[in-house]
ROLO-784714 format. One line per field, with one value per residue: x, y, z of N, C-alpha, C in turn; chain; residue number from 1. Coordinates in steps of 0.02 Angstrom, whole numbers, plus 50000, padded with zeros to 5 digits. Example, Ala and Ser with C-alpha at 12.3 -4.5 7.8 and 13.67 -1.06 7.14 Angstrom:
// ROLO-784714
n.px = 50660 | 50642 .
n.py = 49716 | 49888 .
n.pz = 50390 | 50354 .
ca.px = 50615 | 50684 .
ca.py = 49775 | 49947 .
ca.pz = 50390 | 50357 .
c.px = 50660 | 50645 .
c.py = 49835 | 50002 .
c.pz = 50390 | 50394 .
c = A | A .
k = 1 | 2 .
***
This chain:
// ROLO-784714
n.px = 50771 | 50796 | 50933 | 51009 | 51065 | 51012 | 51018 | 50952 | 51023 | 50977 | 50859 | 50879 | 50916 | 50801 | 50688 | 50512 | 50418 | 50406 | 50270 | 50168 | 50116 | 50033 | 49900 | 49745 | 49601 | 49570 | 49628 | 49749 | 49705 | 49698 | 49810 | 49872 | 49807 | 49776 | 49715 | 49721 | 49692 | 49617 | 49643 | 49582 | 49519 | 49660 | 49604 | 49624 | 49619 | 49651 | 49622 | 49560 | 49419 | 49247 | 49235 | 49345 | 49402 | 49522 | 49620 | 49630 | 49780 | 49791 | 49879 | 49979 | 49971 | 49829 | 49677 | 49506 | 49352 .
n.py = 49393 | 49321 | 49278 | 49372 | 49536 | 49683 | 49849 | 50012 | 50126 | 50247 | 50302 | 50352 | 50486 | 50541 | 50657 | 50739 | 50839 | 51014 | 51054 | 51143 | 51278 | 51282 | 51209 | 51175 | 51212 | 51087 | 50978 | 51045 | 51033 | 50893 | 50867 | 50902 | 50830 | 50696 | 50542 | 50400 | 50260 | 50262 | 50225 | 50153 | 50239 | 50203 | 50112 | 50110 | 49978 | 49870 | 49740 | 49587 | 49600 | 49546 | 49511 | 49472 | 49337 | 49213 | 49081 | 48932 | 48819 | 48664 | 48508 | 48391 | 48260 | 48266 | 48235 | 48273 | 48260 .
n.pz = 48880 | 48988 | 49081 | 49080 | 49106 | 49144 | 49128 | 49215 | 49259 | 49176 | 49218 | 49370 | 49316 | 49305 | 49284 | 49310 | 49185 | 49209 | 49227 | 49314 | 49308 | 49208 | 49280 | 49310 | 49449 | 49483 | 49462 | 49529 | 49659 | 49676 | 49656 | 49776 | 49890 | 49860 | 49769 | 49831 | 49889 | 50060 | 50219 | 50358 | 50519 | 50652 | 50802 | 50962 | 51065 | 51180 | 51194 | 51105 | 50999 | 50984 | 50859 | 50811 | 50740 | 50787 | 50718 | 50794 | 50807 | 50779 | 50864 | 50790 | 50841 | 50900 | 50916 | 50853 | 50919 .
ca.px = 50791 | 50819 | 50993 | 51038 | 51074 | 50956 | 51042 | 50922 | 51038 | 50955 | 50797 | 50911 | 50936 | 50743 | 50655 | 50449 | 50414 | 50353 | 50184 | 50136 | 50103 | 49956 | 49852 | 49693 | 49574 | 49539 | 49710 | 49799 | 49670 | 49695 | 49879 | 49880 | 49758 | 49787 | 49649 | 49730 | 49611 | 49619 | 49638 | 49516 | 49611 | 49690 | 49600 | 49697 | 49585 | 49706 | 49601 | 49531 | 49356 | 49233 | 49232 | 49419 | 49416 | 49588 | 49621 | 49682 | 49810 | 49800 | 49941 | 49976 | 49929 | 49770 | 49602 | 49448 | 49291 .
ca.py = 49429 | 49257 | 49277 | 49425 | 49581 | 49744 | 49904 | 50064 | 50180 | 50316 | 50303 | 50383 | 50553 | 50563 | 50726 | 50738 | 50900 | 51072 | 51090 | 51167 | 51337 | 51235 | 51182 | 51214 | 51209 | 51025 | 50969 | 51054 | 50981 | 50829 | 50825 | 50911 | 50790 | 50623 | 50489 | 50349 | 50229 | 50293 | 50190 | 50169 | 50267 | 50155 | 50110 | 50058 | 49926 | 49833 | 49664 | 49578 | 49598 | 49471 | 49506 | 49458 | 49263 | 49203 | 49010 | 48883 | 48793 | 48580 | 48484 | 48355 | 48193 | 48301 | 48186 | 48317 | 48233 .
ca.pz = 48940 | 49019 | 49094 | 49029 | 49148 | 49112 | 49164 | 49214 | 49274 | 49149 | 49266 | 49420 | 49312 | 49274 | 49318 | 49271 | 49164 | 49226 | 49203 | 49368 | 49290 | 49169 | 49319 | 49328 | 49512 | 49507 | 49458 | 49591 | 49717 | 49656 | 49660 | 49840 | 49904 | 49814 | 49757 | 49850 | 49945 | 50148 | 50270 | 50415 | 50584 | 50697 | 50853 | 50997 | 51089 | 51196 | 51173 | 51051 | 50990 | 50984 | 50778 | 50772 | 50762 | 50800 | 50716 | 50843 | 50760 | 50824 | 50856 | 50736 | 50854 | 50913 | 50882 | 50848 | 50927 .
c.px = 50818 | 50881 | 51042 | 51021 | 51041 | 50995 | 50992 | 50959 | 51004 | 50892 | 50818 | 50903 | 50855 | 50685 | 50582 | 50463 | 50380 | 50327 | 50132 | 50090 | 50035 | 49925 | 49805 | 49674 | 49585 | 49586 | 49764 | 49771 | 49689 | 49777 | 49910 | 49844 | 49754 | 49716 | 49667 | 49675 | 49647 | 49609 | 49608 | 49567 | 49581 | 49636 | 49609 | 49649 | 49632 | 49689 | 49569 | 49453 | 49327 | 49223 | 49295 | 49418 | 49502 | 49597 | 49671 | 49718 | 49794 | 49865 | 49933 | 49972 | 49852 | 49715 | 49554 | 49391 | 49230 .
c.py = 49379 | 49277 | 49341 | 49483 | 49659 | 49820 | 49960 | 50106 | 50253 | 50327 | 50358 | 50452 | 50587 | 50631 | 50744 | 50831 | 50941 | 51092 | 51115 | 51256 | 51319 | 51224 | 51198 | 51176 | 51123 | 50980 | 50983 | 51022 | 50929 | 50799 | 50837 | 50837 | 50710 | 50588 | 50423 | 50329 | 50258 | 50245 | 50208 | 50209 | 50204 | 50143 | 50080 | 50021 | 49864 | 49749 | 49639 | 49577 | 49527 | 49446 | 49477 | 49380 | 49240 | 49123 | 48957 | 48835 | 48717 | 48541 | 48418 | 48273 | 48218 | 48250 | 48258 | 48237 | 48258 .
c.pz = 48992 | 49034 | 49065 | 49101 | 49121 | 49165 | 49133 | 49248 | 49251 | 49213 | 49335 | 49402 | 49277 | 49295 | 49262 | 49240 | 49210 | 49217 | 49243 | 49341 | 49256 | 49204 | 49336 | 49422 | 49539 | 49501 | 49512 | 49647 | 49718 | 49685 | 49728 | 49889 | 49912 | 49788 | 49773 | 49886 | 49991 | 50176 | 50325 | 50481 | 50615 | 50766 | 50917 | 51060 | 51123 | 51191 | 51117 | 51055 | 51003 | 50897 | 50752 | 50810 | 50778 | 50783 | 50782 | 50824 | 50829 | 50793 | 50810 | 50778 | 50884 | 50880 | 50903 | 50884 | 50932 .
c = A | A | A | A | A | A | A | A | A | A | A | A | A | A | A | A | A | A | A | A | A | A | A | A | A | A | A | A | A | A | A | A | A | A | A | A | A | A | A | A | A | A | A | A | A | A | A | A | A | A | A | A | A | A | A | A | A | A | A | A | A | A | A | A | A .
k = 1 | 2 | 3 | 4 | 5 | 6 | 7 | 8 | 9 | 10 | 11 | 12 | 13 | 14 | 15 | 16 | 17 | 18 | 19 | 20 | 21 | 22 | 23 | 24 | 25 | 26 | 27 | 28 | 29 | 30 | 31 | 32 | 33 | 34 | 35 | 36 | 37 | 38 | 39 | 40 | 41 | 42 | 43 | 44 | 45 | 46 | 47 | 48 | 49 | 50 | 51 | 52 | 53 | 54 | 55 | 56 | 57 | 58 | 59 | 60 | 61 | 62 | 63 | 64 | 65 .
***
């Protein structure tokens, strides 16, 4: 495959089958619904916590003592 050019155009004209009529209860839930992970909600805190460390970058003649 090295150097070689891979054409998927077929992929463009792909349409899943209709098997909506087959669905049972827990299936349609499922596919209404999803089973993705969830993300936490947003909360809009205009400062930073004291849990959110922030690294302090040092300049490169900087001596630590």
């Amino acid at each position: 495959i090295k150097g070689r050019t891979i054409r998927v155009d077929h992929v463009a004209n792909y349409r899943p089958p209709k098997d909506s009529d087959d669905l049972d209860d827990v299936t349609k839930a499922l596919h209404a619904k999803g089973c993705g992970v969830k993300t936490p909600p947003h909360t809009s805190s205009d400062s930073l916590s004291e849990d959110d460390d922030v690294p302090v970058k040092k300049q490169k003649g900087e001596v630590c003592s």
